[in-house]
C-alpha positions as CSV (number, residue, x, y, z in Angstrom):
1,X,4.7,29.5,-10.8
2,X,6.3,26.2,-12.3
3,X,3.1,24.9,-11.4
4,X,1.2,26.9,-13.6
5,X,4.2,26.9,-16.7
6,X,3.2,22.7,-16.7
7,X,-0.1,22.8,-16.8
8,X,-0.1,25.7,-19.8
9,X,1.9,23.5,-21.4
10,X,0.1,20.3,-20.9
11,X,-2.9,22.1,-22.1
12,X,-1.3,23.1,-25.5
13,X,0.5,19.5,-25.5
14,X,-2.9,18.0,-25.5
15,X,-4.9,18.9,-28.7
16,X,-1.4,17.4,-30.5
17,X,-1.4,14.6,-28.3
18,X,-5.2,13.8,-29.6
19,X,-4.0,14.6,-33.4
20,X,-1.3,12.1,-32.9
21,X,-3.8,9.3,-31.6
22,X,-5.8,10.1,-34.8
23,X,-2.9,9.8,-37.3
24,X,-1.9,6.7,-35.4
25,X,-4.7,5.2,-36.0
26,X,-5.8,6.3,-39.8
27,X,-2.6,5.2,-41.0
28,X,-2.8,1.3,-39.1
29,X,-6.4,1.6,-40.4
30,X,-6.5,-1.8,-43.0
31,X,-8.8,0.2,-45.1
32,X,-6.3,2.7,-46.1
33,X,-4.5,2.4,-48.8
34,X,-0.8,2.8,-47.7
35,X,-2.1,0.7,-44.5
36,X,0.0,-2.3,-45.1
37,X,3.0,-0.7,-46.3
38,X,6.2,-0.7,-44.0
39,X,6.3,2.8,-44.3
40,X,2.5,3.6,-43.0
41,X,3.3,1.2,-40.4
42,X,6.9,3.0,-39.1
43,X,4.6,6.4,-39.6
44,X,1.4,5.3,-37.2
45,X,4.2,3.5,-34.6
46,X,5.7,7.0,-34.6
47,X,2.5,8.7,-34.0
48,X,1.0,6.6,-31.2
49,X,4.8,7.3,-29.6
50,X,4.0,10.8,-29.6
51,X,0.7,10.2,-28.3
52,X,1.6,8.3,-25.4
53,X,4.8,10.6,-24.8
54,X,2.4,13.5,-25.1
55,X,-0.9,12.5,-23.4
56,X,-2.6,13.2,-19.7
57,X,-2.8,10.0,-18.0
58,X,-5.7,10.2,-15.0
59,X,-6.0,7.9,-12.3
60,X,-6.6,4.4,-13.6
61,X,-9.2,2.1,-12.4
62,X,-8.5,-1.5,-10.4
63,X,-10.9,-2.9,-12.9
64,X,-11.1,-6.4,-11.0
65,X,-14.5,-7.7,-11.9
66,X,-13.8,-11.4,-10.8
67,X,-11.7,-13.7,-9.0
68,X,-11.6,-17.5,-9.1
69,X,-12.2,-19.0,-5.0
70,X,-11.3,-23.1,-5.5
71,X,-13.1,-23.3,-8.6
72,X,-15.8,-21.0,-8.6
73,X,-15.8,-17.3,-10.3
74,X,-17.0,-14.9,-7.9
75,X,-18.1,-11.5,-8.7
76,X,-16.4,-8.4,-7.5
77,X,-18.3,-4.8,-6.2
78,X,-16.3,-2.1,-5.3
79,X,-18.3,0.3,-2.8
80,X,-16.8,2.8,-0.1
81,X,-16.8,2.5,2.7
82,X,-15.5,5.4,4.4
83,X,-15.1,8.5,2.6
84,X,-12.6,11.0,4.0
85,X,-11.4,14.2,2.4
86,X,-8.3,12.7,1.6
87,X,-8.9,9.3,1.7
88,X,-11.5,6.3,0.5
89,X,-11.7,2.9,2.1
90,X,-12.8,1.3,-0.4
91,X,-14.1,-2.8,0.1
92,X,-14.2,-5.6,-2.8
93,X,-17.4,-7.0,-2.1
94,X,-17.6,-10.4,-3.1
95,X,-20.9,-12.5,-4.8
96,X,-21.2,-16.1,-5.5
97,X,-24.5,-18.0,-6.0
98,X,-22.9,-21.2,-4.8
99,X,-23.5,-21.7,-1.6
100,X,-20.1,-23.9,-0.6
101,X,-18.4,-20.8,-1.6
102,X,-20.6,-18.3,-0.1
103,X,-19.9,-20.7,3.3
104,X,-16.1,-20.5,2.3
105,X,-15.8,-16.8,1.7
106,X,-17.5,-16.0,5.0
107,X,-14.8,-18.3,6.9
108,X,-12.2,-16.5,5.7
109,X,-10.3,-13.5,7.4
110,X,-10.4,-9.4,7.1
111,X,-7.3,-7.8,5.9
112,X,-7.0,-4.2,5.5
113,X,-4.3,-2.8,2.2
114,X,-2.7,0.2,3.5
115,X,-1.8,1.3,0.2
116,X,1.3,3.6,-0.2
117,X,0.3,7.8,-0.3
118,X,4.0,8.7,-2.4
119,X,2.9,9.5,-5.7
120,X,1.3,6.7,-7.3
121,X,-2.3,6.0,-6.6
122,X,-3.6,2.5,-4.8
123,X,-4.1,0.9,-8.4
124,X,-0.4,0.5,-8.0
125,X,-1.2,-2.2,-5.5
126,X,-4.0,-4.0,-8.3
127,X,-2.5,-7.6,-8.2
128,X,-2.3,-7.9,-4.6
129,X,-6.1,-7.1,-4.1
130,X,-6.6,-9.7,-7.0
131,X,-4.4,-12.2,-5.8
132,X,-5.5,-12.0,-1.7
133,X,-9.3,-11.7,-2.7
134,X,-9.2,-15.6,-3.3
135,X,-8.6,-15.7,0.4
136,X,-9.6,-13.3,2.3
137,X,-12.5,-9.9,2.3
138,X,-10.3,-6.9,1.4
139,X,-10.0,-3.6,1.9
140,X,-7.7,-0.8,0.8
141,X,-6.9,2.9,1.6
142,X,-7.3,5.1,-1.7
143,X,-6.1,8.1,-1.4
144,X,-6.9,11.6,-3.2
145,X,-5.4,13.5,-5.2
146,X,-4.4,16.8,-3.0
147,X,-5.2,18.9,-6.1
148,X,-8.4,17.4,-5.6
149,X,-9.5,18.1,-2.5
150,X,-10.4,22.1,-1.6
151,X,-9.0,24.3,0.7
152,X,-12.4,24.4,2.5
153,X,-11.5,20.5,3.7
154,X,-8.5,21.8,5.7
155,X,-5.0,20.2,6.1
156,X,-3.0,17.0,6.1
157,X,-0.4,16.1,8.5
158,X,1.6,13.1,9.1
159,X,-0.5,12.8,12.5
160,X,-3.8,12.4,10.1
161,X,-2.3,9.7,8.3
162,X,-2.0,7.7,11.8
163,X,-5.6,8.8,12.3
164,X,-7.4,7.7,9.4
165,X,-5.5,4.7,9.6
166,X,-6.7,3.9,13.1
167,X,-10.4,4.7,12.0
168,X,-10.2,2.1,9.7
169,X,-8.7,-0.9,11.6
170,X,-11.7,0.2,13.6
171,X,-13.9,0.1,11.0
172,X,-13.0,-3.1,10.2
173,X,-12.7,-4.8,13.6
174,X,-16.6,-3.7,14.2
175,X,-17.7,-5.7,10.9
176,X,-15.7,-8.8,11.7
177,X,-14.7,-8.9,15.4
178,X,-10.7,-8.2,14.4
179,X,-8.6,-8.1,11.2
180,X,-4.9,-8.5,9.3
181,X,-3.2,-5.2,8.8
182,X,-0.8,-5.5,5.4
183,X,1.2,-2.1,4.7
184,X,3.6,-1.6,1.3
185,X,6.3,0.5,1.4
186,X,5.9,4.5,3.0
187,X,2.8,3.2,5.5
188,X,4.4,0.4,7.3
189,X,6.0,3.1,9.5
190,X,2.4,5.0,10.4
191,X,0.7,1.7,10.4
192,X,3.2,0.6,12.9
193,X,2.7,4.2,14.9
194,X,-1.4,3.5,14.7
195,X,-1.2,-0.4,16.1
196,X,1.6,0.8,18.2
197,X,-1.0,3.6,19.8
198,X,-3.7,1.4,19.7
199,X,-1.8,-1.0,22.3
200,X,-0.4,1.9,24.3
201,X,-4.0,2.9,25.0
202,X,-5.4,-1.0,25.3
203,X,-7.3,-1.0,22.7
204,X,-7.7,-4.1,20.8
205,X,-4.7,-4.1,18.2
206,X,-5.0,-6.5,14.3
207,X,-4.5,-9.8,14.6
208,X,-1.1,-9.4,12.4
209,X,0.8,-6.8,10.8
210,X,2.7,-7.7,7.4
211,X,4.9,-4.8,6.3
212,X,6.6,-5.2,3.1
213,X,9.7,-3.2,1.7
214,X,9.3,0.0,4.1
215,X,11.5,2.3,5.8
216,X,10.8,1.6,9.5
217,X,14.4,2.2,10.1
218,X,15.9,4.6,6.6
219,X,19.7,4.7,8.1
220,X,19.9,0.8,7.5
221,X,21.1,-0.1,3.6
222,X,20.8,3.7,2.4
223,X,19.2,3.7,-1.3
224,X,19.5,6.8,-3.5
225,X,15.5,7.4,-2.1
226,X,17.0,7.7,1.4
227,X,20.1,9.4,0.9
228,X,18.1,12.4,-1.2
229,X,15.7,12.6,1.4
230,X,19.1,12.7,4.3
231,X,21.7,14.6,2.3
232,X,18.9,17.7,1.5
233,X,18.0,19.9,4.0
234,X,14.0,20.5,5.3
235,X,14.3,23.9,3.9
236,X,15.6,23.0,0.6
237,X,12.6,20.5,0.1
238,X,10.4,23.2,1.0
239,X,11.6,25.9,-1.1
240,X,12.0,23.6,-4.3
241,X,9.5,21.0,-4.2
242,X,6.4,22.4,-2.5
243,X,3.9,24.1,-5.4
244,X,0.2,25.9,-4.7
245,X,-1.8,24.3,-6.9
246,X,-3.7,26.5,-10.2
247,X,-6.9,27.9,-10.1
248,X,-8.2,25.2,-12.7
249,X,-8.8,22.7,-9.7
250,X,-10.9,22.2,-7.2
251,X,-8.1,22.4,-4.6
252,X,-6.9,26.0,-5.9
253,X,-4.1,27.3,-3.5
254,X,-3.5,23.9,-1.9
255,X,0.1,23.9,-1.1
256,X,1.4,20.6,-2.6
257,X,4.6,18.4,-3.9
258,X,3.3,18.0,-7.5
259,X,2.9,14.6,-9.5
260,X,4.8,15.9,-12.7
261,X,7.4,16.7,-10.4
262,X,7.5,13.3,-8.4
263,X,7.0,11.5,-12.0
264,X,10.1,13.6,-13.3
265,X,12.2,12.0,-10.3
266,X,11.1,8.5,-11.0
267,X,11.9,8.6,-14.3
268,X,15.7,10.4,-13.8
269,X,16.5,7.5,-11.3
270,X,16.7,4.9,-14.5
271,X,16.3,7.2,-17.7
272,X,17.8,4.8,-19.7
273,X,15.7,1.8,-18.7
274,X,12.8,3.8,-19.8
275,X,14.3,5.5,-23.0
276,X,14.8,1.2,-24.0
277,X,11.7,0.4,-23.0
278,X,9.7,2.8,-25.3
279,X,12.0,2.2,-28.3
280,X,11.1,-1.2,-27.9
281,X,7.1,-0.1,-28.0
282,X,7.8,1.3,-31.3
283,X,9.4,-1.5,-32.4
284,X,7.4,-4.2,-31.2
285,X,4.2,-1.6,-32.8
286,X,5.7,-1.9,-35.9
287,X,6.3,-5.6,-35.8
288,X,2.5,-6.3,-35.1
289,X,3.5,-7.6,-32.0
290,X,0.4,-6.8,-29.8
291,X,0.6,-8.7,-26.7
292,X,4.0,-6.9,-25.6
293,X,2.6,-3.3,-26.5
294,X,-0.7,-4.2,-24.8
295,X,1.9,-4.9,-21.8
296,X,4.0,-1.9,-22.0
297,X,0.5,0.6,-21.9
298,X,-0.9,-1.8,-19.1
299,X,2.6,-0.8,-17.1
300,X,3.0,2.6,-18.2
301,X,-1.0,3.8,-17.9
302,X,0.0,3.0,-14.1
303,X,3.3,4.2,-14.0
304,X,2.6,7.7,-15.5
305,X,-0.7,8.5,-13.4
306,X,0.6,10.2,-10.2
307,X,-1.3,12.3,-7.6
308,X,-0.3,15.8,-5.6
309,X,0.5,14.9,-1.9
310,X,-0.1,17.8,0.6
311,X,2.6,19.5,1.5
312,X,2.6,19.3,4.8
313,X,2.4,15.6,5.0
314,X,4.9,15.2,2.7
315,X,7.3,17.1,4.3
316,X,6.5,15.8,8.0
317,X,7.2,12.4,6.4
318,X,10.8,13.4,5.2
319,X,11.7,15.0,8.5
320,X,9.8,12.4,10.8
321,X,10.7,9.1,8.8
322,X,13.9,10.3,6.7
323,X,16.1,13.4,9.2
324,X,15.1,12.7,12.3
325,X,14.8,9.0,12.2
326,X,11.8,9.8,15.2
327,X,10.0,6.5,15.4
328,X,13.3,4.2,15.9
329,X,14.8,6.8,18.3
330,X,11.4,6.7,20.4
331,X,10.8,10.6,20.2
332,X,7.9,10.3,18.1
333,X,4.4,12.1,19.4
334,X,1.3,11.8,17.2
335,X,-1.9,13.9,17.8
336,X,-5.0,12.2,18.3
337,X,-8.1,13.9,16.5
338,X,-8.8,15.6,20.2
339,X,-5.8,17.1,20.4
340,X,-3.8,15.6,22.6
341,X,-0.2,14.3,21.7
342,X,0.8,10.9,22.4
343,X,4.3,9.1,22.5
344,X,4.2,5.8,19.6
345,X,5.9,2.9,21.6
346,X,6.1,-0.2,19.1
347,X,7.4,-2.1,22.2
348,X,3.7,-2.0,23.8
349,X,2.5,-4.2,21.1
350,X,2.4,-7.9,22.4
351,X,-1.1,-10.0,21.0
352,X,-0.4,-8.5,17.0
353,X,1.9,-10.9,15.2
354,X,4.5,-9.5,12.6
355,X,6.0,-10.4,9.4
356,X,8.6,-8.3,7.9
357,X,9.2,-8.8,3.5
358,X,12.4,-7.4,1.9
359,X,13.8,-7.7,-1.7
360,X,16.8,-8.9,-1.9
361,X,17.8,-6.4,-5.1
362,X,15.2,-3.3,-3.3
363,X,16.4,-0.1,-4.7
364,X,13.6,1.7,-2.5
365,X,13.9,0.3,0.7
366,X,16.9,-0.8,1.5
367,X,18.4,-4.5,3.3
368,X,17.3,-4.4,6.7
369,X,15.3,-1.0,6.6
370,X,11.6,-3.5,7.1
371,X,13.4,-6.0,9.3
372,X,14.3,-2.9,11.8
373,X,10.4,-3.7,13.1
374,X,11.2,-6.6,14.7
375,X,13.9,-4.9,17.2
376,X,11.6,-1.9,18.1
377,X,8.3,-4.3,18.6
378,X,10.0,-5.7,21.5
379,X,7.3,-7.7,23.3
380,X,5.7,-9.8,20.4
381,X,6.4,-13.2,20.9
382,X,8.9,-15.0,19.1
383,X,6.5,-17.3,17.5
384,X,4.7,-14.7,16.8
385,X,7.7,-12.8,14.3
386,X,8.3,-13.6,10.8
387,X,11.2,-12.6,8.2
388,X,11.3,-13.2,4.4
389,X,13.8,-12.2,1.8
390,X,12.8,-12.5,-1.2
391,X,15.8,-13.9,-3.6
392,X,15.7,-12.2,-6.7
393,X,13.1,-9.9,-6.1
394,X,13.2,-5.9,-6.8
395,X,10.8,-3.3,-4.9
396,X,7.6,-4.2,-7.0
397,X,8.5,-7.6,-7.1
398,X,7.8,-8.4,-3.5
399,X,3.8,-7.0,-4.5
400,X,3.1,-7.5,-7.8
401,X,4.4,-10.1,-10.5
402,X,5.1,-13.2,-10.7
403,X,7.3,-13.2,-7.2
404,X,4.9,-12.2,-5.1
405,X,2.2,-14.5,-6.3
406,X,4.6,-17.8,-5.8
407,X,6.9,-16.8,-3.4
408,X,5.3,-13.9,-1.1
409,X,2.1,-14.4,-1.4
410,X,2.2,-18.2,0.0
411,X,4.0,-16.8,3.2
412,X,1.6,-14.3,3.7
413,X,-1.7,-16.6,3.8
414,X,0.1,-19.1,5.6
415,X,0.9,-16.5,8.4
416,X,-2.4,-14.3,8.0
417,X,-4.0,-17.9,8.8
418,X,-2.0,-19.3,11.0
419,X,-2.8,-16.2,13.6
420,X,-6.4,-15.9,12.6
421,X,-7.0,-19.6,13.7
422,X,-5.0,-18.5,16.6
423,X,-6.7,-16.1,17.9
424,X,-10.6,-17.0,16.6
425,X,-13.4,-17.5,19.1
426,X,-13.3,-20.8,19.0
427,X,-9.7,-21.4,20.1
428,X,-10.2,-19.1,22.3
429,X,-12.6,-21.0,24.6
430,X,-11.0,-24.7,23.4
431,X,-7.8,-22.6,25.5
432,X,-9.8,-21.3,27.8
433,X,-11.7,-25.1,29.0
434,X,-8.1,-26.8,29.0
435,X,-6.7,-23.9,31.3
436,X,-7.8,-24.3,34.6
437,X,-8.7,-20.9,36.6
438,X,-7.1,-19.7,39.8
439,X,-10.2,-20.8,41.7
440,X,-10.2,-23.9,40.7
441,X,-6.4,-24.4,41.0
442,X,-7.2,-23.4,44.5
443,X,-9.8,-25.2,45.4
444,X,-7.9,-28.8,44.1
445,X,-4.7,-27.5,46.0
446,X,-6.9,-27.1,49.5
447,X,-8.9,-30.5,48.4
448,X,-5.6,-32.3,48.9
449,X,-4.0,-30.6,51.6
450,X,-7.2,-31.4,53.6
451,X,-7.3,-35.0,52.3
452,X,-3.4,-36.0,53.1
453,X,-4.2,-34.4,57.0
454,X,-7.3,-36.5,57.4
455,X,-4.7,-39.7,56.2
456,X,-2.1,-38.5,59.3
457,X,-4.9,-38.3,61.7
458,X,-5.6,-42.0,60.6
């Protein structure tokens, strides 16, 4: 029912919200008499408040078009790739005429964005496609909007989360031989149960996995996120956050946790951060000041569009990652796509290097909650592990801003390339020729037996 209360309400909100867009703009408009008066100017700041308190924000777009490789601009083509009913893998193509760049952009390697699926859409994640397209081919899970998707297209668990993102690993590997796996936030822990699979059942695994600011282990550093998720009960979640969705969408009866609802949380965990931030809109409107309000409706076009998550994969995820703490405990079973259930054990993974990134100042994911990987994957190499803290740096700040392009970003080629060159064909066989096989060990071992018992006999 609260469901359907919102979205009568949006739907009168929005014919005032237009009317507000329109006054906003008639009475900026130079050609108006009263335009250039400080009292039309306080009036259309007021209005194009109230339009974007009032207004629908939909998903926005990632809107890269190019990216500069050494010195060239290259041109960027979204296409999908794979499209599931709740997901898109979606590639950034890139195009150059040059041919040195062409040479250089084939060189370099695969890495696969698991984009996070808890609330916000993949766009969230816009300037680390932009920023890693310069060195490497990119792709990213984009996930649906639950509201979105029909009944017709059946359920989402947890267990299809680890699916999909085992498809596309696949996917990948096919195209280029293998690839870098890079998780933010909720999926490094069903990344880490897909690769974790993957090596239980011998299959080849990425070449790394970078997980940045999850909860692989939640009862490390507790933030207010964690201790919500701990402190409520699986019922109480069920019975106060789960929604069917109206008949006005093509996913009519879905059972879902709703995006005003998530939206309404984000906002009550620092009200008055945001209640500063728009006051300073409407100052900064008034003021003429159009660089920082271009900023603030760059930030907040993003920040307001949320999606509806299933139900039952939102719920799994609370139990699974936030009650029952199953994947550091070792209790956690997946179901493949046939059916069958299958124990994740991180400590199977041993040729997929790791590195771990935590904000010092995280508020999401707490101190040591990312770290916690390194314990459970065991058998990875030491020189194959990585940690970095990032001084300074909040939850977004360790994927976007100016942090993550100087300070994470850096460590992340360096170790993305460092175990590509690894592990390429190349250094494979350069290995391979300097190691000598077992037959010819034994052959040089019986050579020189035979040769110091011909000496005695001598």
């Amino acid at each position: 029912m609260l469901y359907q209360l919102y979205e009568t309400q949006r739907s009168i909100m929005e014919p005032f919200a237009d009317l507000a867009q329109a006054a906003a703009k008639m009475y900026s408009n130079p050609l108006n008499p009263m335009g250039n008066s400080p009292l039309a100017q306080r009036v259309s700041a007021g209005y194009e408040l109230m339009h974007r308190l009032g207004k629908d924000y939909v998903k926005p777009e990632f809107g890269i078009r190019t990216v500069q490789v050494g010195k060239v601009d290259v041109a960027i083509h979204e296409r999908i790739e794979i499209d599931k009913p709740f997901c898109e893998l979606r590639r950034f193509k890139r195009f150059s005429d040059d041919t040195q760049t062409l040479s250089t952009l084939k060189k370099q390697p695969a890495v696969l964005i698991v984009a996070p699926l808890s609330g916000h859409y993949a766009t969230l994640l816009r300037d680390t496609v932009k920023t890693m397209l310069k060195d490497h081919k990119v792709y990213i899970t984009d996930w649906k909007n639950a509201r979105l998707v029909p009944l017709s297209e059946g359920e989402f668990h947890l267990d299809d989360y680890v699916n999909y993102v085992q498809e596309f690993i696949r996917h990948v590997q096919a195209a280029y031989g293998n690839c870098h796996v890079v998780s933010v936030c909720q999926p490094t822990v069903p990344v880490l149960a897909a690769v974790s699979l993957m090596a239980t059942r011998g299959e080849k695994t990425p070449l790394s996995m970078t997980m940045m600011g999850g909860p692989i282990d939640a009862r490390k550093s507790p933030t207010a996120v964690n201790n919500l998720a701990m402190n409520k009960s699986f019922e109480w979640f069920e019975n106060n956050v789960i929604y069917k969705v109206p008949s006005n969408f093509p996913g009519a009866g879905r059972r879902v946790y709703p995006g005003f609802l998530q939206h309404t949380g984000f906002v009550a965990m620092n009200p008055d951060r945001h209640a500063t931030s728009h006051y300073d809109y409407f100052k900064d409107l008034i003021k003429g000041d159009d660089a920082s309000t271009e900023a603030h409706r760059k930030f907040y076009d993003e920040y307001n569009a949320v999606l509806d998550m299933d139900a039952d994969y939102y719920l799994e995820t609370i139990k699974t990652v936030f009650q029952d703490y199953s994947l550091v405990n070792g209790t956690w079973h997946v179901k493949n796509p046939q059916g069958k259930s299958e124990l994740v054990r991180p400590q199977d993974i041993s040729t997929t290097a790791l590195l771990t990134v935590e904000g010092e100042l995280d508020d999401i994911s707490g101190s040591g909650q990312t770290a916690a990987a390194h314990g459970l994957c065991s058998n990875i190499k030491a020189n194959h592990r990585q940690h970095l803290e990032v001084p300074g740096a909040g939850h977004y700040g360790i994927f976007s801003g100016r942090r993550w392009r100087e300070v994470v970003y850096p460590a992340v080629v360096k170790f993305i390339l460092a175990h590509n060159d690894a592990n390429s064909p190349k250094k494979r066989a350069s290995k391979a020729a300097a190691k000598p096989t077992v037959k010819a060990a034994v052959k040089r071992t019986v050579k020189s037996v035979t040769s110091k018992a011909v000496a005695r006999k001598k």
